[in-house]
C-alpha positions as CSV (number, residue, x, y, z in Angstrom):
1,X,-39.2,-46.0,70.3
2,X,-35.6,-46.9,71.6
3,X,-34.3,-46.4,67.5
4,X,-36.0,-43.2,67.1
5,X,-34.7,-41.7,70.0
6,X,-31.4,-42.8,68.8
7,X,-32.0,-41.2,65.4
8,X,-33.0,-38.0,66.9
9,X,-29.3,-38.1,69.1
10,X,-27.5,-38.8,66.1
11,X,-29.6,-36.4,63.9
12,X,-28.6,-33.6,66.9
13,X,-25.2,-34.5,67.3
14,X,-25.0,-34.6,63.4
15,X,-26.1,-31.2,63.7
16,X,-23.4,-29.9,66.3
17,X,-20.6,-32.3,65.3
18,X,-21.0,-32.9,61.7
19,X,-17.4,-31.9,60.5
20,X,-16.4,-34.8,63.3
21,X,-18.9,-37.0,62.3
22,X,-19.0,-36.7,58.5
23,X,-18.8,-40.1,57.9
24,X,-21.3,-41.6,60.1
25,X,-24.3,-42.9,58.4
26,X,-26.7,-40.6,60.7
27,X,-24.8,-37.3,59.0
28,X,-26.4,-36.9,55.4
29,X,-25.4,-33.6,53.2
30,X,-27.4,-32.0,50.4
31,X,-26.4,-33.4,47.2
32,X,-25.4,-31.6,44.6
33,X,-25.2,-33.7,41.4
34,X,-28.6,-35.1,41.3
35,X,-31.4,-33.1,40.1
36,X,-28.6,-30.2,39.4
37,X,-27.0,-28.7,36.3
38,X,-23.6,-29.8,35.4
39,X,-24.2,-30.3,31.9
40,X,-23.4,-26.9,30.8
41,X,-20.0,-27.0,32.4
42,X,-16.9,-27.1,30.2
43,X,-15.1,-30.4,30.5
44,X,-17.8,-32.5,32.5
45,X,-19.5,-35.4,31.4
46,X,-22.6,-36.7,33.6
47,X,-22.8,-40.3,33.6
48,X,-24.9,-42.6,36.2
49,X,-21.2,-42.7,37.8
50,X,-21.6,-39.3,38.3
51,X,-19.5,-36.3,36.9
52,X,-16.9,-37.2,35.0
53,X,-13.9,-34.3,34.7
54,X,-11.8,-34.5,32.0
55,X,-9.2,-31.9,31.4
56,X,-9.6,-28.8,29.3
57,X,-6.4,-27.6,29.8
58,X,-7.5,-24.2,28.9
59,X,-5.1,-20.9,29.5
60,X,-4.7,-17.3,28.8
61,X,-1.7,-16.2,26.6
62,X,-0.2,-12.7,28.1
63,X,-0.2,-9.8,25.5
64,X,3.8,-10.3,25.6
65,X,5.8,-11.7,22.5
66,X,8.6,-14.4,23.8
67,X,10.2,-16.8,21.6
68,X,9.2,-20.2,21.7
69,X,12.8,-21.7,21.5
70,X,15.7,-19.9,23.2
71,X,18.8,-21.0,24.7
72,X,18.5,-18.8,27.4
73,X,17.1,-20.6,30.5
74,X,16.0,-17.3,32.0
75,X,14.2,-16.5,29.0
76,X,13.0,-19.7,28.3
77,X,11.4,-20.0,32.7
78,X,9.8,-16.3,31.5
79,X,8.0,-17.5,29.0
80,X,6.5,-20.9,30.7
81,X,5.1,-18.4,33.4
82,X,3.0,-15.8,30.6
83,X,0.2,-18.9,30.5
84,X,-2.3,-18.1,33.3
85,X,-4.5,-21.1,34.2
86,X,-8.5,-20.5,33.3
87,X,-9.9,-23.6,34.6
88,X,-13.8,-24.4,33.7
89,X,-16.3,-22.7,36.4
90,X,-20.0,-24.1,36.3
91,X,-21.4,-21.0,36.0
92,X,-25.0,-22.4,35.2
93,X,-25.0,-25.1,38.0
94,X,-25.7,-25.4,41.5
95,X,-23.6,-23.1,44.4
96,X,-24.0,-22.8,47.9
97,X,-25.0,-19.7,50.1
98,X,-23.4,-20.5,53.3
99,X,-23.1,-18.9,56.7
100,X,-20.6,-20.1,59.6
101,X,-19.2,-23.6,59.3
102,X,-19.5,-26.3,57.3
103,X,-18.2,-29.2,55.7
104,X,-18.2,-30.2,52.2
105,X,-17.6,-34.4,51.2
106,X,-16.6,-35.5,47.7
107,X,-16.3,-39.0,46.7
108,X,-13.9,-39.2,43.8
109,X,-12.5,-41.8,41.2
110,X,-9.2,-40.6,39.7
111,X,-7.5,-41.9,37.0
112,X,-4.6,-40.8,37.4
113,X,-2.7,-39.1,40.4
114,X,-1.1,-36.4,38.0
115,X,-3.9,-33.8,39.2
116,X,-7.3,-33.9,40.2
117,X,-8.8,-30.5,40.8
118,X,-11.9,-29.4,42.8
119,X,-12.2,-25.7,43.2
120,X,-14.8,-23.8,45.3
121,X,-15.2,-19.9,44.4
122,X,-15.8,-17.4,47.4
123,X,-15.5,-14.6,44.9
124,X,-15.0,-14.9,41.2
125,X,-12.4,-14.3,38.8
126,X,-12.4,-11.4,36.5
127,X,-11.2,-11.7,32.8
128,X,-9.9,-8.9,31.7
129,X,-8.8,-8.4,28.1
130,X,-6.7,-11.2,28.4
131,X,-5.8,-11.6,31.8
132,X,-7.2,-12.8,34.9
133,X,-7.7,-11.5,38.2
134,X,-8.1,-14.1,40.5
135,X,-11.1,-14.1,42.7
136,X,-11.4,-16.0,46.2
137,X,-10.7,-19.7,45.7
138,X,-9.7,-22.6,47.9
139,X,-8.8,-25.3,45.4
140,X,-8.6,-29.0,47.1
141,X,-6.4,-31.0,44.6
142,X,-4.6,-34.6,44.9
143,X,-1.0,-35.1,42.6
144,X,-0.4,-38.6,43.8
145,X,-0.5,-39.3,47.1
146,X,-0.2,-35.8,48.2
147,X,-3.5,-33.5,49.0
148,X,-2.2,-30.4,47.6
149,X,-4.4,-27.4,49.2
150,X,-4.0,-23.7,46.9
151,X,-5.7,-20.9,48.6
152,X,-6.2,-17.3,46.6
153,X,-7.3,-14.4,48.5
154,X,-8.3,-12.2,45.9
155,X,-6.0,-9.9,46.1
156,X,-3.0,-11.3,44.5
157,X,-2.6,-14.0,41.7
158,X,0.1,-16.1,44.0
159,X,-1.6,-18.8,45.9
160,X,-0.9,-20.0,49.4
161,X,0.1,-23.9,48.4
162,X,0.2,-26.4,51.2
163,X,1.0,-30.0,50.6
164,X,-0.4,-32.7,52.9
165,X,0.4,-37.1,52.8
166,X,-2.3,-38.9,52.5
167,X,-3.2,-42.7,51.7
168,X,-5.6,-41.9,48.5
169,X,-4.7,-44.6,45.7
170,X,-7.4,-44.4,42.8
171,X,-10.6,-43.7,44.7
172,X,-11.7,-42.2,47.9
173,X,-13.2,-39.7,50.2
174,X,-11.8,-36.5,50.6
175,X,-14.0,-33.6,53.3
176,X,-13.1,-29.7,54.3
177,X,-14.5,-28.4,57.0
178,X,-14.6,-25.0,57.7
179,X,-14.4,-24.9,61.6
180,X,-13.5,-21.7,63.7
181,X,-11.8,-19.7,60.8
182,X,-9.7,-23.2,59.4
183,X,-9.9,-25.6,57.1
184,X,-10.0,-29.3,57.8
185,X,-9.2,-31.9,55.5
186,X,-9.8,-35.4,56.0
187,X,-9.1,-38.5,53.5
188,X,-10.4,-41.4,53.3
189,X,-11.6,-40.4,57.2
190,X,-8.6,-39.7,58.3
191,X,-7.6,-36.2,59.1
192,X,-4.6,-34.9,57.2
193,X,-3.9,-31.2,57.5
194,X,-5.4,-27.8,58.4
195,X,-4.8,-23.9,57.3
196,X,-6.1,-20.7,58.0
197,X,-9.1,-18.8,55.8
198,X,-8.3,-15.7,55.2
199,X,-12.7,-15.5,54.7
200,X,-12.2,-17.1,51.8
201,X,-16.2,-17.4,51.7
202,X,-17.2,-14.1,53.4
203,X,-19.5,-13.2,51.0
204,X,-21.5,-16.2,51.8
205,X,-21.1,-18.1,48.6
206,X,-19.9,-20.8,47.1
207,X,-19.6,-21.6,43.1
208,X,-18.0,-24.9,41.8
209,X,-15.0,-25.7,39.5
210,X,-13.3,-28.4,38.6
211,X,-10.3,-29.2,36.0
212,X,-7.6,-32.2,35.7
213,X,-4.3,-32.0,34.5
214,X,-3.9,-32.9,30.9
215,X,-4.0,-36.9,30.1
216,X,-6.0,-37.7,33.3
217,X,-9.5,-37.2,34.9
218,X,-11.9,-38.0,37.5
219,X,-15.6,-39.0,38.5
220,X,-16.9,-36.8,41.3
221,X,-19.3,-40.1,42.5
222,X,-20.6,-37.9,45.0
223,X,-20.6,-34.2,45.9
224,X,-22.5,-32.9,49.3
225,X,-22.6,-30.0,52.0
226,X,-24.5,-29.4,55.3
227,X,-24.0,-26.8,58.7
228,X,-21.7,-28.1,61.2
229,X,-24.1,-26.7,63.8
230,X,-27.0,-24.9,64.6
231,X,-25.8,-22.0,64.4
232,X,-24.4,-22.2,60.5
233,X,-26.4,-22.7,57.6
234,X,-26.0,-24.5,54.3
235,X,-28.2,-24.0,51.3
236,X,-28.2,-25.0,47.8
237,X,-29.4,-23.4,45.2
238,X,-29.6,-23.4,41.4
239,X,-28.8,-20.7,39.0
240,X,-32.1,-19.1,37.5
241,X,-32.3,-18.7,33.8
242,X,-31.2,-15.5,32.6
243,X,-33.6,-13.0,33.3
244,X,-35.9,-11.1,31.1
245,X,-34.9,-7.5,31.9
246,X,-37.5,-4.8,30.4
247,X,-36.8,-1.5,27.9
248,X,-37.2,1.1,30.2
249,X,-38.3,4.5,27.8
250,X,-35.8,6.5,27.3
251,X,-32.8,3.8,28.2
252,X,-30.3,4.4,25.2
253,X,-31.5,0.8,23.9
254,X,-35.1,2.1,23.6
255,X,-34.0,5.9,22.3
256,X,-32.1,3.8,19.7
257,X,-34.5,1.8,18.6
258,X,-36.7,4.8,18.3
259,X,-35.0,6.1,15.7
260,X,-36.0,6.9,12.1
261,X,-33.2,5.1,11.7
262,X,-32.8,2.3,14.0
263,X,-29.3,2.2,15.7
264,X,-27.8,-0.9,17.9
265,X,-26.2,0.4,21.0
266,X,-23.6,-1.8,21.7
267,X,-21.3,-3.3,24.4
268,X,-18.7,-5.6,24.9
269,X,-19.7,-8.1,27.8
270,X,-18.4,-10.6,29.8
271,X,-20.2,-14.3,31.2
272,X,-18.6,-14.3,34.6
273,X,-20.6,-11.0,35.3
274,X,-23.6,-12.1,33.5
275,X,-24.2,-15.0,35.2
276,X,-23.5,-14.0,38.7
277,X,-23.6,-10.1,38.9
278,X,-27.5,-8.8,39.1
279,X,-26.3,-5.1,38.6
280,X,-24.1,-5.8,35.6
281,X,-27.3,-8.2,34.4
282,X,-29.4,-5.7,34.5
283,X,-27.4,-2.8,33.3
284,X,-27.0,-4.6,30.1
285,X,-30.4,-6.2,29.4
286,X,-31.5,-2.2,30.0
287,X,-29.5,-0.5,28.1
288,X,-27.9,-2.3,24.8
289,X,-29.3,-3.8,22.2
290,X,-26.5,-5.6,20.7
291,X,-23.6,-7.4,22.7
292,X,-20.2,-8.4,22.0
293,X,-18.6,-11.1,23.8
294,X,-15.2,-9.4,25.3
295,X,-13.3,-12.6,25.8
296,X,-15.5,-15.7,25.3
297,X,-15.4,-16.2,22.2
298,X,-11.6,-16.0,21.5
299,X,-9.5,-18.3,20.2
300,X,-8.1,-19.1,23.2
301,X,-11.2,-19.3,25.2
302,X,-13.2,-21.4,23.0
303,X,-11.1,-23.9,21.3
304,X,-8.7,-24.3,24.0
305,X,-7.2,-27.9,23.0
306,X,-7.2,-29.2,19.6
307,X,-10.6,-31.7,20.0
308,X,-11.9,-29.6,23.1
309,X,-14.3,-26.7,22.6
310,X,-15.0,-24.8,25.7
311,X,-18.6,-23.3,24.6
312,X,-20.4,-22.4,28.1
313,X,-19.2,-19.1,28.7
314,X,-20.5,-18.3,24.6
315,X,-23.6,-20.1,25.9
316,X,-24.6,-17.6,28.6
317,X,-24.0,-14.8,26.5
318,X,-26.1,-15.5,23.8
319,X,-28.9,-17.5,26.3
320,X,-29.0,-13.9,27.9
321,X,-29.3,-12.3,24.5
322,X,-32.2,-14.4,23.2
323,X,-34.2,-13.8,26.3
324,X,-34.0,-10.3,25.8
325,X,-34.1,-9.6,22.4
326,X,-30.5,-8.5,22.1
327,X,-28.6,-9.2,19.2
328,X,-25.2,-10.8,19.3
329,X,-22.0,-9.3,17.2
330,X,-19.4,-12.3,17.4
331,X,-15.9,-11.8,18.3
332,X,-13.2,-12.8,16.5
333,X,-12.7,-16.0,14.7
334,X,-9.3,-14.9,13.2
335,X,-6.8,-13.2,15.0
336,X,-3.5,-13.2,15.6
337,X,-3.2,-12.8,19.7
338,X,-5.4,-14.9,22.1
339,X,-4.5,-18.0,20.7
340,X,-3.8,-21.3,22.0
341,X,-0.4,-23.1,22.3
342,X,-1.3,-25.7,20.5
343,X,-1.9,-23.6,17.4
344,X,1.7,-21.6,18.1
345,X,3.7,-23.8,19.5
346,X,3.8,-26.5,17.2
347,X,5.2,-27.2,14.3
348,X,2.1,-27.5,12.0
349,X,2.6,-27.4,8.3
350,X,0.4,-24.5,6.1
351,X,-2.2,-27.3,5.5
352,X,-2.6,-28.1,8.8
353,X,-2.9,-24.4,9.7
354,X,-5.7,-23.9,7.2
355,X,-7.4,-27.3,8.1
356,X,-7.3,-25.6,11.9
357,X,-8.8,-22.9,10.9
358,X,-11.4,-24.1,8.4
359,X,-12.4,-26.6,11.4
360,X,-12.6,-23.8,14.1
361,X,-14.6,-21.2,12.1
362,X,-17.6,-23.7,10.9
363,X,-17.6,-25.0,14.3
364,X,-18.2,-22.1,15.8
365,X,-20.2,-20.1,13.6
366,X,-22.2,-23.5,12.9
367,X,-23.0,-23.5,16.2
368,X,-24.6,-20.1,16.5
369,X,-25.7,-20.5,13.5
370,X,-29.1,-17.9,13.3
371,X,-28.5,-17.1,16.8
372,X,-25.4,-14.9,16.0
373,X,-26.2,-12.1,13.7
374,X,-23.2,-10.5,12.8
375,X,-19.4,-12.0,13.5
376,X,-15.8,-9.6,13.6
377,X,-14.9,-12.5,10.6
378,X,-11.1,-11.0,11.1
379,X,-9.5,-8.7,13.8
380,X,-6.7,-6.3,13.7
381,X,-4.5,-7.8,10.5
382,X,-2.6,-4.6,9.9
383,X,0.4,-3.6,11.4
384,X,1.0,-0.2,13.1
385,X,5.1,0.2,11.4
386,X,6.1,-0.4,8.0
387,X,2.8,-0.6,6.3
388,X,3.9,-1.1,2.9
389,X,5.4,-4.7,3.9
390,X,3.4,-7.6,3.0
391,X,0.1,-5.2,1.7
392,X,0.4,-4.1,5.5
393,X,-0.5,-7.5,6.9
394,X,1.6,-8.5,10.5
395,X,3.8,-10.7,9.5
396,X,3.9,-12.6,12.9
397,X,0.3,-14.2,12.4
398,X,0.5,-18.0,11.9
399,X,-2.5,-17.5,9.6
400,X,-0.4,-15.3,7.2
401,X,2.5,-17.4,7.4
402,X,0.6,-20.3,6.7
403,X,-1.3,-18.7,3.7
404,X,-0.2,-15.4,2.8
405,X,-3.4,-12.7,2.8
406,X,-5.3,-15.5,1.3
407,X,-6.3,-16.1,4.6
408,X,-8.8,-13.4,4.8
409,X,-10.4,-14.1,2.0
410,X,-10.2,-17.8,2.9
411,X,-11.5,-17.1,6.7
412,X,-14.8,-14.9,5.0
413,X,-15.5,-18.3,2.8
414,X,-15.4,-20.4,5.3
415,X,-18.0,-18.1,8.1
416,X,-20.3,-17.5,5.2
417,X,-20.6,-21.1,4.0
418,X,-21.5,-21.7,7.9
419,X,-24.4,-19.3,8.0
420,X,-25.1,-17.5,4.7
421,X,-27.3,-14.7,6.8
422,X,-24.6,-13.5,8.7
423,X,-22.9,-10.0,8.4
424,X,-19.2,-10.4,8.1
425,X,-17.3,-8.1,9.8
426,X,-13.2,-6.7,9.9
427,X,-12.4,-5.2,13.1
428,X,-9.4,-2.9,13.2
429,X,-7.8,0.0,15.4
430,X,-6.0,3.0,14.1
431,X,-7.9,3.2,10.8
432,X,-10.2,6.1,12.2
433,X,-9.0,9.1,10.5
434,X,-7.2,9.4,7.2
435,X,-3.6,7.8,6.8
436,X,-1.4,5.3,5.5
437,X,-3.1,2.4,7.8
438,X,-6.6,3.5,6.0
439,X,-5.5,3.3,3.0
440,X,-3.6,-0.3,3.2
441,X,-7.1,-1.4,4.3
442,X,-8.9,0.5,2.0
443,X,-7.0,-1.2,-0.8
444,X,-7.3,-4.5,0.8
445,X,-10.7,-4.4,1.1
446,X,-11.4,-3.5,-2.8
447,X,-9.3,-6.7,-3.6
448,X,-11.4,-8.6,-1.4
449,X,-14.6,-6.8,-3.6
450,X,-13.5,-7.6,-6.5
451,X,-12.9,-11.2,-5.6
452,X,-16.6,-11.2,-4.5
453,X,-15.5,-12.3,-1.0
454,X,-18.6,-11.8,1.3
455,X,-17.1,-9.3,3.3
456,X,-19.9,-6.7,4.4
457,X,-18.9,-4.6,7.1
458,X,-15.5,-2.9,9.0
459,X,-15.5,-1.9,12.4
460,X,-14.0,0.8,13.4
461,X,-12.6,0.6,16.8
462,X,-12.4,4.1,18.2
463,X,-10.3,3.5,21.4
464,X,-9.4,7.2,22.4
465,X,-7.3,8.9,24.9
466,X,-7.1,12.0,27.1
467,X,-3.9,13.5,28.2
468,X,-3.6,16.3,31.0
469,X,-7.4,16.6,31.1
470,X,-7.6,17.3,26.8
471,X,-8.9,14.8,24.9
472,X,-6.5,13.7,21.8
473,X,-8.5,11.1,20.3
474,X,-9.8,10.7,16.6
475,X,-11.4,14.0,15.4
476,X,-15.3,12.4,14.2
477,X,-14.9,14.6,10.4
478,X,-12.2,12.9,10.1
479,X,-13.7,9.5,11.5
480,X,-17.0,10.5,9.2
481,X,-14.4,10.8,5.6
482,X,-12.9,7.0,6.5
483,X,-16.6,5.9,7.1
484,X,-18.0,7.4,3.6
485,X,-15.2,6.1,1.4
486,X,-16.2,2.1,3.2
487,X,-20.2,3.0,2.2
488,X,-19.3,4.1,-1.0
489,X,-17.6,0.6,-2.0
490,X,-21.0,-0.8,-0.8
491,X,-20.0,-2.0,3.0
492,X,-21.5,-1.2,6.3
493,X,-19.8,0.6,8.9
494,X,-19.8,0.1,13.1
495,X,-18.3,1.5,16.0
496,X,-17.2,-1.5,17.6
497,X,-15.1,-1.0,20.7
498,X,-15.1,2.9,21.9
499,X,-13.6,4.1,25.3
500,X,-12.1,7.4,26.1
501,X,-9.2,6.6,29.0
502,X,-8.6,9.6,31.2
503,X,-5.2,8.3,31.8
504,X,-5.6,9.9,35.1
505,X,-8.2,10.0,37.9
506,X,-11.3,10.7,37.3
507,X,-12.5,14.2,38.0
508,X,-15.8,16.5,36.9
509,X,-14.0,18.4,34.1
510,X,-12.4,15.6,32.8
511,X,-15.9,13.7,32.7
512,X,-17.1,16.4,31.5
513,X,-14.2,15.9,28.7
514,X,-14.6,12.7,28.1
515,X,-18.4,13.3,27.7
516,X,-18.3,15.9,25.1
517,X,-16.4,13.0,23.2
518,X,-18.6,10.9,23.1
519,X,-21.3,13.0,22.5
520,X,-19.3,14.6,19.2
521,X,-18.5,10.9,18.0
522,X,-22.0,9.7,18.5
523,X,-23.6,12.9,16.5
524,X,-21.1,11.6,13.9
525,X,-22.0,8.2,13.8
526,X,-26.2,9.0,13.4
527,X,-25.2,11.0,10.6
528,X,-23.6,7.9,8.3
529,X,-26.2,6.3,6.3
530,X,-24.3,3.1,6.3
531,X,-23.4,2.7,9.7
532,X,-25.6,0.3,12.1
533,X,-24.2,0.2,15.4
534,X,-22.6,2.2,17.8
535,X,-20.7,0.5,20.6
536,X,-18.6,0.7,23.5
537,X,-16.0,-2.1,24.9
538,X,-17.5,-3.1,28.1
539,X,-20.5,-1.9,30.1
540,X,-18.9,-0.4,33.5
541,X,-15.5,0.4,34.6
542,X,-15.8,-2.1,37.5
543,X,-15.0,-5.0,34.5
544,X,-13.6,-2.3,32.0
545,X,-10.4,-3.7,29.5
546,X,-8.5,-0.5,30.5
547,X,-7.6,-2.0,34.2
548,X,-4.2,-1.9,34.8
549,X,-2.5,-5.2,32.8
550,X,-1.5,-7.4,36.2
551,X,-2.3,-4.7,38.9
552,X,-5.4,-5.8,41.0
553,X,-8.0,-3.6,41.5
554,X,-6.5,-0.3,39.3
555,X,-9.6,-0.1,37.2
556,X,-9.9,2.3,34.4
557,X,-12.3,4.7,33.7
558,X,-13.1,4.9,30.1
559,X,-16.8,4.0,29.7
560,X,-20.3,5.5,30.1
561,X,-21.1,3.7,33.5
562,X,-18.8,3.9,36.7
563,X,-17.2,1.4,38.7
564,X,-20.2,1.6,40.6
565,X,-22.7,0.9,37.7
566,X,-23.9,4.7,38.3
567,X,-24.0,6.6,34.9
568,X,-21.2,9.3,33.8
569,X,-22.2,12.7,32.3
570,X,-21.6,10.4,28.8
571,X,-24.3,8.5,29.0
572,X,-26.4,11.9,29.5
573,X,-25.5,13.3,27.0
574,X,-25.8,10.1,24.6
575,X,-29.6,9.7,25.3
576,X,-30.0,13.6,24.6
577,X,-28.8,12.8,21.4
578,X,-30.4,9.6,20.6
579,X,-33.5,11.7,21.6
580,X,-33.5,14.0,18.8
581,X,-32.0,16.7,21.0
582,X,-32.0,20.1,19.2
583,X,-29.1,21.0,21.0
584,X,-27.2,18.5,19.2
């Protein structure tokens, strides 16, 4: 009776106290590496050590050409700071719905003291086309014998950094507590440091990364959370599998499919969203019946070191695809932005480049091999100024350098000996009405024919514009002349990545503008025999590509659904159409 009574203290004061009492044997967390998913989380290994992190070392390249080698030290700083961090997130595995204070204990085995990372998401980041807004993250990381402590508040992509001695050597015990709007830190049991949330976790969530600086790694041994008191609460959870979302009649997925004359309705999409954002879930599993990974699938994101491939974010996307019946369009295998330093920035000879690239398309396409039913093969080759240099090819690309324009044909080879039933695609901007761009590709493409490269499709990207309230964009005759001439050689056709920017604030003329664009350009498109999708890049302003480059929260406004997920009068006017409307 006496040792009950004493279990029930401790299990009480445990309750009220545990931040204090973390270490006491009474005070047991809930665990979250046993029994939970880690194994679909970029960069971890579990072993009956635990998780082992190794580093993946993965970052996005800014849209901004700076030379690789300069004398000038200014220069040079500049272009050190255009790699933005995009550490791995385990978007599939456990998180934490939490609600006042609480402490969170992690037992860790690092191998070295270069940089061991833990990161705990109150809000998640937002990749952009190719940058990242950071989302509300308190990262707990030990660089020798310091406990480094990097809080982002979400609204700007500078961290609060504070740097705290401790006594870790190798392996230890490091806790937070949250504890009357601060955070504790304790190593090894002793306490360390403090700062201020900023409500960091106000949403009541937590979501787990982890990364290491290149060369080292760590074993999370062990990885738990509880309530500091009554009054808090502390659950775990696991993410579901994606769900199965139904086709609503008369969603433009379902009008599409109605068709005489089937049509996929497209859109470009994003795993962050997918795996955490019901709206944006079930916005896309409604309405499109083919998706395009926005980001995921890059270069850059993928195949971010030369032996690591970084394939959970491509993972969710196509998991959510194949639980809906929503076919996948792959994007891009060959291009020359979004790539890795390690493919830029060193010397590699031609062979090496081609051996690179060989290696990188058959892994990937291998991988989603049947599961991936279509593949942008090669994205955006042509130059926009002097497009009778080099048969219009950029000059710039490594790939080029490396192997002249061989390297289309030689990219096509290698993603058809990878999966024979896929449709190959180009993807390319600026080719939409007739011009000198057009016809560079035009001729390119006839070459590539008669070579009997297994090219079978272009895309035609269709990003338009408004100015002053008028739209300006690509005239869809003109768009329907470019598309003919592609059928007539024998290839399909696509629209792959259509928004209409405003440029300005949205208003109801200028939606209804923008509207009557896409309404005009979708009558088009059902008209071409050979064409056999028509899509959109991205699902909802709230994630949409046209956000202001490096300007938080300035979101643009060029799609069918508002920030909001509400629909605009474009995606009226769309399923009018796909309906057979007379009016149309």
């Amino acid at each position: 009776m006496k040792r009950l009574k004493k279990l029930l203290l401790g299990f009480t004061l445990c309750l009220s106290f545990g931040w204090i009492l973390f270490n006491s044997a009474l005070c047991t967390g809930a665990d979250l590496i046993n029994g939970h998913d880690w194994r679909h989380f970029t960069g971890a290994k579990v072993t009956d050590a635990g998780i082992e992190i190794m580093p993946v070392g993965r970052t996005i390249v800014r849209k901004v050409s700076v030379p690789t080698e300069t004398k000038d030290a200014d220069v040079a700083e500049m272009a050190k700071m255009l790699l933005t961090p995009n550490p791995p997130i385990n978007l599939s595995g456990p998180f934490l719905q939490v609600v006042g204070d609480f402490t969170i204990s992690m037992d860790l085995n690092v191998t070295n003291n270069n940089g061991a990372y833990v990161d705990f998401y109150g809000t998640l980041p937002v990749i952009y086309d190719e940058w990242r807004q950071e989302g509300k993250i308190l990262r707990v990381g030990l660089e020798e014998s310091m406990l480094v402590i990097s809080i982002w508040n979400g609204e700007s992509p500078d961290p609060v950094i504070e740097s705290f001695e401790t006594d870790f050597v190798g392996a230890g015990k490091v806790t937070l507590a949250r504890v009357n709007k601060n955070f504790l830190f304790q190593v090894n049991g002793k306490s360390v440091g403090h700062i201020a949330d900023p409500g960091l976790f106000s949403n009541g969530e937590i979501v787990f990364g982890a990364d290491a600086a290149m060369g080292g790694g760590f074993t999370i041994r062990e990885l738990t959370a509880q309530a500091n008191n009554v009054t808090s609460k502390v659950a775990l959870l696991d993410r579901k599998s994606p769900e199965i979302h139904p086709v609503l009649p008369y969603s433009l997925r379902y009008l599409g499919a109605s068709r005489d004359k089937p049509l996929y309705i497209g859109a470009a999409v994003a795993a962050i969203p997918l795996a955490s954002d019901a709206q944006y879930q079930s916005l896309v599993g409604r309405e499109f019946s083919m998706i395009t990974p926005e980001n995921d699938m890059k270069f850059q994101f993928i195949h971010p070191q030369a032996n690591i491939y970084a394939f959970n974010e491509a993972d969710i996307i196509v998991e959510f695809a194949e639980r809906n019946h929503i076919r996948v369009h792959g994007h891009a295998l060959v291009w020359h932005e979004a790539l890795p330093v390690w493919v830029t920035n060193v010397n590699h000879s031609p062979l090496e480049l081609k051996q690179i690239l060989s290696e990188h398309i058959r892994t990937i396409v291998g991988r989603y091999k049947g599961r991936v039913g279509s593949w942008d093969v090669v994205n955006e080759p042509l130059r926009d100024e002097k497009i009778r240099k080099n048969h219009g090819l950029r000059s710039e690309n490594p790939w080029f350098k490396a192997m002249g324009e061989d390297y289309i044909e030689f990219a096509f080879r290698e993603a058809h000996a990878a999966d024979p039933e896929a449709r190959l695609y180009l993807n390319e901007y600026g080719i939409e009405e007739p011009g000198p761009k057009f016809e560079v590709l035009y001729a390119m493409v006839q070459r590539l024919l008669a070579k009997g490269v297994p090219i079978h499709g272009i895309g035609f990207q269709m990003h338009e514009d408004m100015e002053s309230g008028r739209y300006v964009g690509s005239e869809p005759d003109l768009v329907a002349i470019n598309m003919n001439r592609m059928v007539a050689l024998g290839l399909e056709v696509r629209v792959s990545e259509m928004d209409v920017n405003m440029n300005s604030r949205s208003t109801p003329r200028r939606l209804n503008t923008q509207s009557q664009a896409f309404a005009e350009m979708l009558v088009m498109s059902v008209k071409q025999q050979g064409l056999t999708s028509f899509g959109q890049w991205g699902v909802t302003d709230r994630y949409s590509s046209l956000a202001q480059m490096f300007e938080y929260f300035k979101l643009g406004n060029g799609l069918i659904f508002d920030a909001d997920y509400q629909p605009k009068p474009a995606y009226k006017e769309m399923k009018h159409i796909l309906a057979g409307s007379p009016d149309y």
